[in-house]
C-alpha positions, 0 to 999 in steps of 0.5 A: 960419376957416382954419387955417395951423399952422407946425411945426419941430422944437421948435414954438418957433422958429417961435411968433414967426413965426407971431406976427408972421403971425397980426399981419398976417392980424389986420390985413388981417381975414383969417379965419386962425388961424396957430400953431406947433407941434413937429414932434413933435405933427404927426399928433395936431395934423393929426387933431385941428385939421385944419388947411388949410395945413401950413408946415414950417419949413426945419429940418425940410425933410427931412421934406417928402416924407414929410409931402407923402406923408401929409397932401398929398392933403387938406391942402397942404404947404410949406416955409417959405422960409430967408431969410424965415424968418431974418428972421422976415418974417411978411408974406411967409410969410404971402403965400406960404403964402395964395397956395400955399394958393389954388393947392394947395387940393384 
């Protein structure tokens, strides 16, 4: 199983998205488990669930490099697009985020 964990600055802005997202790969029978969390939490998280994919939503977007820098040689990292996050467009996120997994996977 996959593991695709969504971080903001609260975790909870982003637990509809990665609903709606974890709803998509459900049907599609997609091996991904997809959950939200505080940017807060993230090293604990990362050292405990390892996860494969690392989505940050775009109000912490500032801490991309840092994130990159850490965590980027194992686990790729990306932004969650504004739009389809506003819009909480799980579909597209979640498009994105397999196909920016395929593309990134070390």
């Amino acid at each position: 199983m996959k593991r695709f964990y969504l971080f903001c600055s609260a975790g909870m802005s982003t637990s509809l998205l990665a609903s709606r997202m974890q709803k998509v790969a459900n049907q599609h029978n997609l091996d991904i488990e997809i959950k939200a969390f505080s940017d807060k939490e993230m090293g604990l998280i990362i050292q405990e669930y390892n996860p494969d994919l690392i989505l940050l939503g775009p109000q912490v977007r500032h801490i991309y490099e840092r994130v990159n820098q850490e965590y980027g040689s194992k686990t790729p990292v990306m932004v969650i697009d504004a739009k389809d996050y506003g819009e909480v467009n799980g579909e597209r996120v979640l498009k994105v985020a397999i196909k920016t997994y395929k593309e990134r996977k070390v």
